[in-house]
C-alpha positions in Angstrom: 28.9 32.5 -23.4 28.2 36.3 -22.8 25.8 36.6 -19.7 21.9 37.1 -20.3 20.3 39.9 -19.0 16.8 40.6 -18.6 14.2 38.3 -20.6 11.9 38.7 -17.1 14.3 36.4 -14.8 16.3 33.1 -14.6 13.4 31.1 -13.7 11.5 31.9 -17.1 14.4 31.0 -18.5 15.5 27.5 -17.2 11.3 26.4 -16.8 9.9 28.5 -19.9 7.6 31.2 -20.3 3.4 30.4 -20.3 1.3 29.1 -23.0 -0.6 32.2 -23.3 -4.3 32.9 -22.1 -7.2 34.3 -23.7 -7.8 38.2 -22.4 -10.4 39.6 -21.3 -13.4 39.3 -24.3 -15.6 42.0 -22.9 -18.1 43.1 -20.4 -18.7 40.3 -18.1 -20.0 40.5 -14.1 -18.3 38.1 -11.5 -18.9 37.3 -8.0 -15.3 38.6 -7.1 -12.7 40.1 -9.5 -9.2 39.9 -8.6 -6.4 42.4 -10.0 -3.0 40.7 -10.7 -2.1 37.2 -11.4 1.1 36.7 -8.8 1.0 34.9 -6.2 -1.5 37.1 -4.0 -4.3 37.0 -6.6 -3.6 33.4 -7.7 -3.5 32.4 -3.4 -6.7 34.1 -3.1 -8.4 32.8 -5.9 -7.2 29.3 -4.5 -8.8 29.5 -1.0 -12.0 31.5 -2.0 -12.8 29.1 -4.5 -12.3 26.1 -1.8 -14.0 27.6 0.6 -16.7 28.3 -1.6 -17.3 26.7 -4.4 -20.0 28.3 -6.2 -18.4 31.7 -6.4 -18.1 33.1 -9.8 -14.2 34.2 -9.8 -12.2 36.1 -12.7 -8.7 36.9 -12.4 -6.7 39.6 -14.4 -3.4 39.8 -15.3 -1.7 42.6 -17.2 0.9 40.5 -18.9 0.8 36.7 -17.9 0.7 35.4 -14.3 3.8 35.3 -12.5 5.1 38.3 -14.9 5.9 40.2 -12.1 7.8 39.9 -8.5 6.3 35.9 -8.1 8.2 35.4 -11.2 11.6 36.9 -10.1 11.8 36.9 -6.5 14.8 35.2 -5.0 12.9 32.2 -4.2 12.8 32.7 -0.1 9.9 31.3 1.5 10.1 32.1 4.9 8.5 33.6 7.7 9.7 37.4 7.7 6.8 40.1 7.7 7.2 44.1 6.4 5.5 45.8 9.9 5.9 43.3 12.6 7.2 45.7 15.2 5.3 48.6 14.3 2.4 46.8 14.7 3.4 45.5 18.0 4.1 49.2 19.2 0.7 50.0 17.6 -1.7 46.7 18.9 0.9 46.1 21.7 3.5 42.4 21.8 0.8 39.7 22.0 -0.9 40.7 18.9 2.6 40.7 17.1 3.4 37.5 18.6 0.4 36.2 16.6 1.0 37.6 13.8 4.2 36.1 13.5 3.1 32.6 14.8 1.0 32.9 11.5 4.1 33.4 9.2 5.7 30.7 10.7 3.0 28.6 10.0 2.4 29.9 6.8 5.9 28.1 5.6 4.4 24.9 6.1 1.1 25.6 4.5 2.7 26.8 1.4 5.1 23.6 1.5 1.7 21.3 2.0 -0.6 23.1 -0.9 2.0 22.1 -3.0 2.5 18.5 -1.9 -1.4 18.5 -2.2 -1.9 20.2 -5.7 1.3 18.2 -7.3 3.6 21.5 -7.4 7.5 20.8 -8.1 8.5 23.8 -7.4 12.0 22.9 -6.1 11.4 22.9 -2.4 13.8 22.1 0.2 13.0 23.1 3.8 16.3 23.9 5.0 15.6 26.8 6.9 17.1 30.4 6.6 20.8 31.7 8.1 21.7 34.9 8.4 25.5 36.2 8.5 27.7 38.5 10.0 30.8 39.5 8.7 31.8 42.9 10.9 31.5 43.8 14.3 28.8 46.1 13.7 26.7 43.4 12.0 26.8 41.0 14.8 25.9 43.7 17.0 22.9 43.7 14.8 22.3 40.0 14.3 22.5 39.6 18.1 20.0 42.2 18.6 18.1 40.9 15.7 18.1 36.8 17.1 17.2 38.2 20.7 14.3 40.3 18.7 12.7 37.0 17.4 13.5 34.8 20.0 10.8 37.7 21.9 8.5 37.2 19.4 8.3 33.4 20.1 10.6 31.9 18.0 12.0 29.6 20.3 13.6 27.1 17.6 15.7 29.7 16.3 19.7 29.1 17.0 22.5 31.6 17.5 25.7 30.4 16.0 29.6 31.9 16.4 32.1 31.7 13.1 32.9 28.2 13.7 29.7 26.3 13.6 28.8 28.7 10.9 31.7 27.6 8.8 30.3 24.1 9.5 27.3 24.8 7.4 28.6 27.5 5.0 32.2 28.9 4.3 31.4 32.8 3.9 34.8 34.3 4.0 34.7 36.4 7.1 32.0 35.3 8.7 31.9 36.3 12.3 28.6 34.7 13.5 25.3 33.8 12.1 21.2 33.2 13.2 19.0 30.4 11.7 15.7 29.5 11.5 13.8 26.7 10.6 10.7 28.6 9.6 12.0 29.1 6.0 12.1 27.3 2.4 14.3 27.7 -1.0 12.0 26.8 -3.9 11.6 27.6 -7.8 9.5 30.9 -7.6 8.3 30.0 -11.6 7.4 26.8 -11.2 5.2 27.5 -7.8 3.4 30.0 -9.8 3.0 28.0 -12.8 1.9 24.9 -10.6 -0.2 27.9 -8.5 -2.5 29.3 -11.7 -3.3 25.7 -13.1 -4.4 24.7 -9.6 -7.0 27.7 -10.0 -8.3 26.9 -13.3 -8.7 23.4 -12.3 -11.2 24.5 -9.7 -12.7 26.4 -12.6 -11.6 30.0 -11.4 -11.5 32.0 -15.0 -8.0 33.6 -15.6 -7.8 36.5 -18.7 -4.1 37.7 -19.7 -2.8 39.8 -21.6 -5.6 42.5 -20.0 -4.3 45.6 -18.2 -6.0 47.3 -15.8 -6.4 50.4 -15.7 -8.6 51.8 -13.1 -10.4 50.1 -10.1 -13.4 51.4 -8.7 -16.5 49.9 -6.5 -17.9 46.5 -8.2 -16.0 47.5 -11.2 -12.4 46.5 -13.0 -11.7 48.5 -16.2 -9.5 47.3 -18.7 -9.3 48.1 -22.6 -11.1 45.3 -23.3 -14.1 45.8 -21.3 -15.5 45.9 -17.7 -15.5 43.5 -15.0 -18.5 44.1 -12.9 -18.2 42.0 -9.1 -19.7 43.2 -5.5 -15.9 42.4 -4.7 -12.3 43.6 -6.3 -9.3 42.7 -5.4 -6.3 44.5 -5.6 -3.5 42.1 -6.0 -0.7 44.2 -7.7 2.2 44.7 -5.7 5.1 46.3 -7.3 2.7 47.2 -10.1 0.1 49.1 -7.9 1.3 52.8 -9.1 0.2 52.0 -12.8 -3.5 52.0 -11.9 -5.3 55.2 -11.8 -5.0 57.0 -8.7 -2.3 55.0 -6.7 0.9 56.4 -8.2 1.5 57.4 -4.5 0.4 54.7 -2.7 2.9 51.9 -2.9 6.7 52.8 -4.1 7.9 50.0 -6.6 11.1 49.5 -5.6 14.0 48.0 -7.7 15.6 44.8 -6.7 18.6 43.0 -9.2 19.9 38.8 -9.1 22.3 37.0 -10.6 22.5 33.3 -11.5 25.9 31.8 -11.8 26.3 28.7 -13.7 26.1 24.9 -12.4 29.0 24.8 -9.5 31.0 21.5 -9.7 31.3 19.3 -7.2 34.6 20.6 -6.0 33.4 24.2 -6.0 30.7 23.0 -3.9 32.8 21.5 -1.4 34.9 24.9 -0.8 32.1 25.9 -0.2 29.6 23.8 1.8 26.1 24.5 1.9 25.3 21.1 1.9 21.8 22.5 4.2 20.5 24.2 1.2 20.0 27.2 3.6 18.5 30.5 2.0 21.6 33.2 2.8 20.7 36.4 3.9 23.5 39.0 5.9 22.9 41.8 8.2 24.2 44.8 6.1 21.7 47.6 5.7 21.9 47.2 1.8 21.3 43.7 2.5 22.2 40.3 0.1 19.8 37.3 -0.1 21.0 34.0 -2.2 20.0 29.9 -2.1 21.2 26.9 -3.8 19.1 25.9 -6.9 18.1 23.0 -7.6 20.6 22.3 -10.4 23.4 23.9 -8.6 23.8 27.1 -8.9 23.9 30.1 -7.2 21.5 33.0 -7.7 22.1 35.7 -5.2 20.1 39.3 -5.4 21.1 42.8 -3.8 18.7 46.5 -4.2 21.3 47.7 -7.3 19.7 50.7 -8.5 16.5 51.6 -6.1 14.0 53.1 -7.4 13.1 54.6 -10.9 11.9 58.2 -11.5 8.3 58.8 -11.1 7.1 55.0 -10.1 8.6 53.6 -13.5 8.9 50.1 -13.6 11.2 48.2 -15.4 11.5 46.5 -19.2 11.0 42.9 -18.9 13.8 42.4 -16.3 16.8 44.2 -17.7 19.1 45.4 -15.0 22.2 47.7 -15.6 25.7 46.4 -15.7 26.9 48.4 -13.0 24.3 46.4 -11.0 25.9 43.3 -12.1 28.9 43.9 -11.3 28.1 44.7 -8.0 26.2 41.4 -7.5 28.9 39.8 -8.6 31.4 41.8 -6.3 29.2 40.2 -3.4 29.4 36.8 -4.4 32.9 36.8 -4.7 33.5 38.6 -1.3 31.4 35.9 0.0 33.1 32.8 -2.2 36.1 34.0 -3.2 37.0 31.0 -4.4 34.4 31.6 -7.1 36.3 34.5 -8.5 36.3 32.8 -12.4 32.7 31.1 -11.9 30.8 32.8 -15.0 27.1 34.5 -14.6 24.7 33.6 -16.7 21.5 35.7 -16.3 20.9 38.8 -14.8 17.4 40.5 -13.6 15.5 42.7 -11.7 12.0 43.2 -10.9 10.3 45.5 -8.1 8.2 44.7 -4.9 5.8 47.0 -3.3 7.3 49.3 -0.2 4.4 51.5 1.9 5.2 54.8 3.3 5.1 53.1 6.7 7.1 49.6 5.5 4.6 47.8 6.6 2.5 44.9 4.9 -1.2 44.9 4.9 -4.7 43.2 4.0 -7.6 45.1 3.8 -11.4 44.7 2.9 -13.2 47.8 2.6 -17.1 46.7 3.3 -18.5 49.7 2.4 -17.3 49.2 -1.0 -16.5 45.9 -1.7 -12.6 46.9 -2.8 -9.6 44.8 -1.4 -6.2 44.9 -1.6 -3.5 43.5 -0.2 0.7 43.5 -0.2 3.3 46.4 0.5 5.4 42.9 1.7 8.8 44.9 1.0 10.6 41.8 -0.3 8.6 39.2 1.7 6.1 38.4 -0.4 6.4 34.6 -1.1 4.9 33.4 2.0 3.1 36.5 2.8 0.9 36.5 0.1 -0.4 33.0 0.9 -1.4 34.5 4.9 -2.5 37.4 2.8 -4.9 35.7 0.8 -6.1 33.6 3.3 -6.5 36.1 5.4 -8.7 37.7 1.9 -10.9 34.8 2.2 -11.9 35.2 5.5 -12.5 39.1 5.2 -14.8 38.1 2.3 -16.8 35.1 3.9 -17.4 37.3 6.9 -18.4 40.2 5.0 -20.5 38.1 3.2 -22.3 36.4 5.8 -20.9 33.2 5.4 -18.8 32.6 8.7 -18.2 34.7 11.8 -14.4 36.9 12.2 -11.2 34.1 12.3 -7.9 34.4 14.0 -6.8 35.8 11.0 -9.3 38.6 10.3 -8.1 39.2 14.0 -4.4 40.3 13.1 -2.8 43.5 13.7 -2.2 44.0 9.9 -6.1 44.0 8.9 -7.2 47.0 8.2 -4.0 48.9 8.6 -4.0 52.6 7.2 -1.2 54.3 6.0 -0.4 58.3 4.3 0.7 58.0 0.5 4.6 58.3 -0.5 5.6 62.3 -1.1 5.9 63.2 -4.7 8.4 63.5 -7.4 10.6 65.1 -6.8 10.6 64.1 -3.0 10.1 60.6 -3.6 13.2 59.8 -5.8 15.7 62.2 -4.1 14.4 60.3 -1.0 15.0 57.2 -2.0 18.5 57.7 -3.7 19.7 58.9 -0.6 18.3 56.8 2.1 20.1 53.8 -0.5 23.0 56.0 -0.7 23.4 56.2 3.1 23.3 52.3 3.4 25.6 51.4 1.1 28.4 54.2 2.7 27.5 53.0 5.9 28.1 49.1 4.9 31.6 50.3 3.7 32.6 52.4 6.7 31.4 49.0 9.1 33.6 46.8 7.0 36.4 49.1 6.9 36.4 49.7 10.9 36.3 47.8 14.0 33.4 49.0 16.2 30.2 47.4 17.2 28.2 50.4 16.6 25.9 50.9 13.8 26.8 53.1 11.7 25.2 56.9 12.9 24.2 57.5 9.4 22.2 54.3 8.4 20.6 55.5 11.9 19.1 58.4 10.8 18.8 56.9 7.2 16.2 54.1 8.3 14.5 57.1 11.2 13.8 59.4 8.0 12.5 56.8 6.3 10.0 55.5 8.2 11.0 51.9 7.9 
C-alpha cells in the first residue's frame, strides 16, 4: 500500500469529506457577515449567535468549512499564543499574564463546548511535553519552562531524561517540560461537530463561494454581495487571496504524516501511554500526538513558503518533505524504522510581519479580522472569536468592554510583509538557517544556541 498524499489531510480521509452546502444565491444583507468557514469564523458565529439571538448571521466559505488549516492542523489544542512576549514588552508583564491566563482557560472551554454541543472530536486532555535531545535544546527548554512558569503557569513540570522516558521513550531525550493546559483531538471532526452546531442555532452557512474582496458593510463574491454593518475576516492562511492583503499575512507551509495503526508491542517500545501532544525545542520544530485509532501523525515546516503567497493544491506535499518527516519519526522511534506511512499533507497557517496573533474590530467601519496564530490556531481561534463577540456587543451597544476586549492583542497594528522578491528569499533563508543550525546543535556538545538561528529569528522579527 503506496502512501497517500494530499487529498486535503488525514483527517478527511479517515472521517470523510462534507455533504456539500448551497453557495451563495445572490445579493442578500445580514446583520454580520463572516469570511471563512474554519474554526475562527465557525467560533464566532457560535458565540454571537448565543449571545444574541436575533442577529441575522451568514458565513462564507471558499471551498467547504474546515477546507483549510482547521482541517489539517496537527490536532494540538493547547494554550500557546503567536505575540505573548512582545506584547508583554509592548503593554508591560501583567497584561501578558492575562492574556495567557485566557489561553489556558481557553483549553477547557473548547473541551466543554464540545461536551455541551455532542462533539466527538477525539479528545483526550493529556497535556503537552516538550523534549530536548541536545545540550543546546535544554538550554532552551530550561529557559523556555522558567519563561512560562513567569507568566503564571504554576502547574507546569520540569522533567530530566529519566522521568521523561517514563512517559515517552524518545531516543535521546535529555529532558523535557509539560503542561497540563493542552489537548490531542480530531481537528475534522471538531470542525464538522463545530459548523452543524451553527446551523442548528440557525446561523446561514454558503460554500462553495469565494471571496474576493472585502470592503465596509460589504462581502463580494462571484455569486453576489453580502451587505452587513459588520464583516469578519476569518481567513487565516488564505488571507493573501483577497483583494488587497497579498502582504498582509504570509501563508506559510507546514507538511504531516500519518503512519499506520501501531501494535500493541510497538506501542509498548514506545510508551505514550499519557496521550501527550509531542513537541521539541529545535528551531525547525516537530509537533506529533497519538490518534485515536493508534497512530502516529507527526508534522514538521518541509518546504516554507511558496512564491508570491501561493497556496497549495488540496494538500499535496513533496516527497522530499516526506521523507524528512519520516527521518524525524524514526530518529525519535527508531524502533519504528519499517512502520509504513500512509498519508501525507500540508496546508498553511497565517504568520504576521511581527509573529504576533491578533483580534481586531475596526468601529469606524464595521470590518473585523482576526488570526496571524502562527501554528496556534486551535484554541486561539475560540479566545479569538470570543473575544469577536464581545468587540461587536460593545460596539453595538449591547454590553460595556469585557476582560477580553481588555487584552493586549485587541487592536494590535502591524506593517505588511516586504514584497516578492524580499519575501520568499526571506523566508527560504531564515528556514534555511534553522534547519543548519539544528544539525550543527545535534552534531556538537555546547549549550549555546546556535549564533546563526540568533540572528535568523532577530531578522525576522519573530
Amino acid at each position: 500500500m503506496s502512501t497517500v498524499n494530499g487529498g486535503i489531510s488525514f483527517w478527511y480521509a479517515q472521517d470523510g469529506t462534507p455533504a456539500p452546502r448551497e453557495p451563495l444565491p445572490g445579493d442578500i444583507s445580514a446583520d454580520v457577515c463572516i469570511v471563512g468557514g474554519g474554526y475562527t469564523g465557525l467560533w464566532t458565529a457560535y458565540y454571537l449567535k448565543k449571545a444574541v439571538p436575533f442577529l441575522n448571521i451568514t458565513v462564507l466559505e471558499a471551498k467547504f468549512c474546515g477546507y483549510g488549516a482547521s482541517g489539517r492542523n496537527g490536532g494540538w489544542l493547547y494554550n500557546g499564543i503567536a505575540g505573548r512576549d512582545r506584547y508583554a514588552k509592548l503593554h508591560g508583564h501583567e497584561a501578558a499574564v492575562r492574556l495567557q491566563q485566557a489561553m489556558n482557560a481557553t483549553v477547557g472551554e473548547v473541551v466543554d463546548v464540545c461536551e455541551q454541543e455532542k462533539i466527538d472530536a477525539d479528545v483526550h486532555r493529556g497535556g503537552v511535553l516538550e523534549v530536548a535531545l541536545s545540550p543546546a535544546q535544554l538550554a532552551r527548554l530550561k529557559a523556555f519552562h522558567a519563561a512560562e512558569t513567569a507568566f503564571g503557569e504554576t502547574d507546569r513540570e520540569m522533567y530530566g531524561a529519566r522521568e521523561t522516558a517514563d512517559r515517552i521513550r524518545v531516543t535521546g531525550v535529555v529532558g523535557s517540560s509539560w503542561t497540563p493546559h493542552g489537548a490531542r483531538l480530531h481537528p475534522v471532526k471538531l470542525v464538522k461537530g463545530l459548523a452543524a452546531a451553527v446551523e442548528a442555532l440557525g446561523v446561514t452557512i454558503h460554500e462553495s463561494t469565494p471571496v474576493t474582496e472585502i470592503k465596509p458593510k460589504h462581502a463580494v463574491t462571484p455569486y453576489g454581495t453580502v451587505r452587513a454593518p459588520y464583516v469578519l475576516r476569518c481567513t487565516e492562511g488564505f488571507t493573501a487571496s483577497l483583494t488587497g492583503q497579498r502582504r498582509t499575512w504570509l501563508p506559510m507551509n507546514s507538511s504531516m504524516i500519518a503512519t499506520e495503526p501501531l501494535d500493541d508491542a510497538q506501542w509498548e517500545s514506545i510508551g505514550w501511554d499519557g496521550r501527550e501532544t509531542l513537541g521539541d525545542m529545535a528551531h525547525a520544530y516537530m509537533y506529533a500526538q497519538r490518534t485515536a485509532d493508534g497512530r502516529i501523525a507527526l508534522g514538521g515546516r518541509g518546504v516554507p513558503y511558496r512564491f508570491g503567497s501561493k497556496t497549495d493544491n488540496d494538500g499535496r506535499t513533496q516527497p522530499q518533505t516526506i521523507e524528512a518527516l519520516r527521518d524525524i519519526l524514526t530518529r525519535f522511534f527508531p524502533q519504528l524504522a519499517g512502520v509504513r506511512v500512509d498519508h501525507a499533507w500540508s496546508g498553511v497557517l497565517g504568520v504576521p510581519r511581527d509573529w504576533c496573533a491578533t483580534v481586531t474590530l475596526d468601529r469606524s467601519t464595521g470590518l473585523g479580522w482576526a488570526g496571524g496564530y502562527v501554528g496556534s490556531g486551535v484554541a486561539t481561534a475560540n479566545l479569538a472569536a470570543r473575544t469577536l463577540r464581545d468587540l461587536i456587543k460593545e460596539d453595538s451597544g449591547q454590553s460595556g468592554p469585557t476582560d477580553l476586549t481588555a487584552l493586549p492583542w485587541v487592536n494590535h497594528k502591524v506593517r505588511k510583509w516586504e514584497p516578492e522578491p524580499l519575501r520568499w528569499l526571506g523566508v527560504q533563508t531564515m528556514y534555511a538557517a534553522f534547519r543548519g543550525a539544528d544539525h550543527r546543535e545535534s552534531t556538537g556538545h555546547t549549550a549555546t544556541t546556535d549564533r546563526v538561528a540568533v540572528l535568523a529569528n532577530r531578522l525576522s522579527g519573530r
